[in-house]
N, C-alpha and C positions, 0 to 999 in steps of 0.2 A: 696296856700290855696284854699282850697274847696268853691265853692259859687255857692249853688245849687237854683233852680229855681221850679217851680211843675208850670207844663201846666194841665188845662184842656181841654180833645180832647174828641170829640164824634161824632156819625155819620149821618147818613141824619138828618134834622131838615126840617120837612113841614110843614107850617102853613099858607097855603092854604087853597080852599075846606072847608071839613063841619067843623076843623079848625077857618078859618076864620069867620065861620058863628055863634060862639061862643063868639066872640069876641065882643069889645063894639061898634065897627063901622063895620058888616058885608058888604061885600063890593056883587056885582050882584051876586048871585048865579049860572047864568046860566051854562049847563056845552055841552062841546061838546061830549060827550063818547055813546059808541054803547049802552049800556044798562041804564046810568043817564046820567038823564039833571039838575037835582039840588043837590046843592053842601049839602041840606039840608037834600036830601036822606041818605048822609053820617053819619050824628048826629044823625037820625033815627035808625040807625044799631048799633050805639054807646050805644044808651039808651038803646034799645033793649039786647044788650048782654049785659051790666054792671048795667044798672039803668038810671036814669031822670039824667040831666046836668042841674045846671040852668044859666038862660040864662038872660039876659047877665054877661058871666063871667068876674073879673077881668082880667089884661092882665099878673098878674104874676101866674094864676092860672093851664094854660097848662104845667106850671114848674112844679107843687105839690110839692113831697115830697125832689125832687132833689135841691129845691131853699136853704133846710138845711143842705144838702150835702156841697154844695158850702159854705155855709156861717162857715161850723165847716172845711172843707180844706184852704176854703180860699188861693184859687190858684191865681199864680202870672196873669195869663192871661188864656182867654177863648176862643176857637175858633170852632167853628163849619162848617158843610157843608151847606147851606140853602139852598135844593133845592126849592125855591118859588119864584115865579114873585113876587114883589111890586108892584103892579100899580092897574090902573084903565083901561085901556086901556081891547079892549075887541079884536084888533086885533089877537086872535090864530091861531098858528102854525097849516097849514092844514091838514099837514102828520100827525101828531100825535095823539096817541090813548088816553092820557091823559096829564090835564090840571093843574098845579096851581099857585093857584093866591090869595094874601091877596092884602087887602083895604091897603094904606101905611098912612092911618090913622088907624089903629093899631099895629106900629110900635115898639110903647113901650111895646111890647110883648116881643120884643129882650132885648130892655135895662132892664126889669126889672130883668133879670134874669145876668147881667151886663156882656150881651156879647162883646168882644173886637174886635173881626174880623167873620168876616161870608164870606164863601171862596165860590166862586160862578161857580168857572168850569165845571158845572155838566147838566145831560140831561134835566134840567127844567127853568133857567133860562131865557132862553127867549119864551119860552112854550105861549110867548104876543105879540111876535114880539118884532123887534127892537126897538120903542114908551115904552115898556114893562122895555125893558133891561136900557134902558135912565133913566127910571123913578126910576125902584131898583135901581139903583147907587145913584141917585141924594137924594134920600133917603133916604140911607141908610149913607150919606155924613151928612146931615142936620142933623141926628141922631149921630153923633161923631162914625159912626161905619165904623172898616175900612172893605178894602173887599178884595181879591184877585182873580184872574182867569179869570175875565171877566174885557171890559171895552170897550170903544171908537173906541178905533185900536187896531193895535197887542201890540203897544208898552205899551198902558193903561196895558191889558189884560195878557202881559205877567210881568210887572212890580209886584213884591212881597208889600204884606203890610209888613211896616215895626215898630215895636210894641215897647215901652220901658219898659223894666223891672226894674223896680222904686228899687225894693228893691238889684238888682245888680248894679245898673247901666249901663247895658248893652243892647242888643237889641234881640227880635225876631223877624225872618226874616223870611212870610209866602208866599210862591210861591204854587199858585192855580194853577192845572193840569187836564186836563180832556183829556181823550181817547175816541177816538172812539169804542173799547171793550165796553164800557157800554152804549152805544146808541145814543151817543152823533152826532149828522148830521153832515156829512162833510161841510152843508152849513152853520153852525153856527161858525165853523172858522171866528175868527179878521181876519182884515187886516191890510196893510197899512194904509188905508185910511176906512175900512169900521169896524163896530161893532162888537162883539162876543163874543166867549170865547178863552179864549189859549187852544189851541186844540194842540195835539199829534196823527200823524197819523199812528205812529208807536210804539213799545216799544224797541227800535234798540240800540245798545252800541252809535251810531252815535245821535240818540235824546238825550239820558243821556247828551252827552257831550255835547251839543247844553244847556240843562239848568244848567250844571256844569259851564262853562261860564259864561252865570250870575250869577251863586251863587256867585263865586266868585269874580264877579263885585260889588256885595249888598251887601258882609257878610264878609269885609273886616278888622273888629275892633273885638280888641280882645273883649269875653264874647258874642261874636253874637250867640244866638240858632237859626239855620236853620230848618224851618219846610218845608217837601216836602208834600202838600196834594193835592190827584189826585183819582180823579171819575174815575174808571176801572172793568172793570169784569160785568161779569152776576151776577143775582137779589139773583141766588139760589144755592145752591153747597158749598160745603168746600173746594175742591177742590181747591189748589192754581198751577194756570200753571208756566209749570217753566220757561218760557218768562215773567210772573211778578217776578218772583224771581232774576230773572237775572236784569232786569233794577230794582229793588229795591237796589240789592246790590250797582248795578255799581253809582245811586242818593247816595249813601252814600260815595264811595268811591269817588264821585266828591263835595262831600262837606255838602250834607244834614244828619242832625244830628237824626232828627224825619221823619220817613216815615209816612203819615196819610193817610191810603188807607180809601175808601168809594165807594157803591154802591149798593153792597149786603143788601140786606133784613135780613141779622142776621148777627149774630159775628161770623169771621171768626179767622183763627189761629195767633199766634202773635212769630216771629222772634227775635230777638237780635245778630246782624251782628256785626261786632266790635263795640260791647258795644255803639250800636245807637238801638235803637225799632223800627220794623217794624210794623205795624199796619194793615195788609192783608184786613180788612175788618170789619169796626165797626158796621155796624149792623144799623137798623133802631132805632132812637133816640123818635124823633115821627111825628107821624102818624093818620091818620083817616082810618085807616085801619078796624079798629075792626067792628066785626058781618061778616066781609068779610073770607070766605073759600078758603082752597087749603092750601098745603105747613103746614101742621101743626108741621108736624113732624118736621120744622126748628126752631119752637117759637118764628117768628118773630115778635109777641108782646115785647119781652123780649130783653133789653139792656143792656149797660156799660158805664157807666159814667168812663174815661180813666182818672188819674192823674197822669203825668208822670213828676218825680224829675229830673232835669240834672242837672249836675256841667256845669257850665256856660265856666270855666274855660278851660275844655280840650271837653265839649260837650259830656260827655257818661253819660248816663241812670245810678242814683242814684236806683232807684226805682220807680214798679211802681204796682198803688193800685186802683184798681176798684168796682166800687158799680152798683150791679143788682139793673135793671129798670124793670118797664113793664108798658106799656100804659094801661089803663083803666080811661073811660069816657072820652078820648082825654086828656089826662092829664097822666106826666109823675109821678109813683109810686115807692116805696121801692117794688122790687120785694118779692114775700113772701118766708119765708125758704127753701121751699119744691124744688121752680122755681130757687134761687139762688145756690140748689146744684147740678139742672140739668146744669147749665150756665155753673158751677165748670167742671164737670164732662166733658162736650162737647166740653169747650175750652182748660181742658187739654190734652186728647185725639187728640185735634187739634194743640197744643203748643208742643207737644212732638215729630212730624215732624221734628221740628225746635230745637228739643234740648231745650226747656226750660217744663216748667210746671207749675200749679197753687195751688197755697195754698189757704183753707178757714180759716179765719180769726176767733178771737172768736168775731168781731163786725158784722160777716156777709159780709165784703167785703172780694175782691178776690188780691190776689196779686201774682204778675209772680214773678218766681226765673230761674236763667237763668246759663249757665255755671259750 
């Protein structure tokens, strides 16, 4: 008997920057970037292309229109990518060209929007140093949020959150990944003994197997959903290499049931390998991007809220139904008709690679049909 589950997935989440500076506890503005030094510059360029924000905003207010999404799916669990430091710590990384960083006194930014896990493998969390990385954990701890990708040692870092699905009784199992493909420094590698992220220095059948191993260390009771999510690739392109295609396949054939790719700046194409979803590339969720130029032609203002059904039972993709976003005012929006038929039209042109394609719904959302 069927006993399906619906995940919420979605892609970069930052709530740094001008961000945090919206927020009801802005935390130091200062920035280290070649051309801003205040994170306030950012909010500047927001009002400037949308209109006035006012300030200070609630902390469920950078959700907008998607906090009614959530509450009419009403998905079993939530999980995002959060590329942002928590802290207060003003130690930044020196190599890097960009910075962020929310106050972790405005934390219930996350819970209001009732996020379950925040996966942290990616090129920003310790953007504060390792002072940086201690404190988003510990944080993010106090806050009942779990986290995966990053932590203490390798063993923290490479350990999966593991999540209960109240309405199965069963479990998801989130294993956080980050590649050096998307910018990630080889010196932010865990250790033994020292702090990081779980880092992958390769996309080899030999790494597969290396986290197949633990999957199948963690994901050993029956109704377990295995989530594989892993920071990979460049910011721009559709383009999917077939060195990610190959280790996506081979993470599923070692055990993981959801692939949740992130890095890219927009939505990228979307897979269905034996009846598990590939997730190539979710796209920026949000941002303080806006007023900033370059790259238009990719609409990386514009999102997808991911709701993906599994049978808990055998682990294959029931369905899956997505709602066009777009940032405006630093705050996530119901993308408007016009923006959710271009979403339509680019991700199935990009889904049709992969043998499936996308349907527009009469509610306005998008749903993949596969096989």
């Amino acid at each position: 008997m069927s006993k399906p589950a619906t995940l919420f997935l979605c892609g970069d989440v930052m709530t740094g920057r001008g961000i945090d500076q919206i927020l009801p506890h802005p935390g130091n503005p200062a920035l280290h970037e070649s051309y801003v030094k205040n994170a306030l510059d950012y909010v500047r360029l927001a009002e400037q292309s949308a209109g006035p924000i006012s300030r200070p905003a609630g902390f469920s207010y950078i959700w907008g229109e998607a906090l009614e999404e959530l509450r009419t799916i009403a998905p079993d669990l939530s999980i995002i990518n959060l590329e942002t430091s928590i802290t207060t710590s003003s130690d930044f990384w020196p190599a890097k060209a960009v910075h962020y960083r929310m106050d972790p006194r405005n934390i219930a930014c996350l819970t209001a929007a009732g996020i379950d896990c925040c996966v942290l493998g990616n090129n920003h969390v310790l953007d504060f140093g390792y002072q940086g990385l201690e404190e988003t954990l510990a944080t993010l701890r106090k806050a009942g949020l779990a986290c995966a990708g990053a932590g203490a040692n390798s063993n923290e870092a490479e350990a999966p959150a593991v999540l209960e699905i109240k309405k199965t009784g069963g479990r998801c199992i989130v294993f956080g990944i980050g590649s050096t493909t998307s910018g990630i420094s080889p010196a932010w590698a865990a250790t033994a003994d020292g702090a990081g992220v779980n880092l992958v220095r390769d996309l080899s059948d030999r790494t597969a197997e290396a986290i197949g191993k633990r999957v199948r260390k963690e994901a050993a009771r029956q109704g377990d959903v295995v989530v594989a999510s892993i920071h990979w690739g460049s910011n721009w392109g559709y383009e999917v290499p077939q060195v990610q295609q190959r280790f996506a396949h081979f993470l599923v054939d070692q055990g993981a049931d959801i692939v949740h790719g992130h890095s890219s700046h927009h939505v990228k194409g979307i897979e269905v390998y034996k009846d598990r979803p590939i997730l190539y590339g979710c796209g920026d969720f949000l941002n303080d991007y806006e007023g900033i130029s370059g790259y238009e032609g990719f609409r990386g203002d514009l999102g997808l809220m991911y709701f993906a059904t599994i049978d808990t039972v055998g682990g294959k993709l029931l369905s899956m139904r997505m709602a066009p976003t777009q940032v405006r005012r630093l705050r996530v929006n119901r993308a408007p008709a016009e923006d959710a038929r271009w979403l339509r039209s680019t991700l199935d042109r990009e889904c049709k690679k992969f043998g499936c394609r996308i349907d527009m719904q009469a509610d306005g959302s998008l749903a993949l049909a596969w096989g």
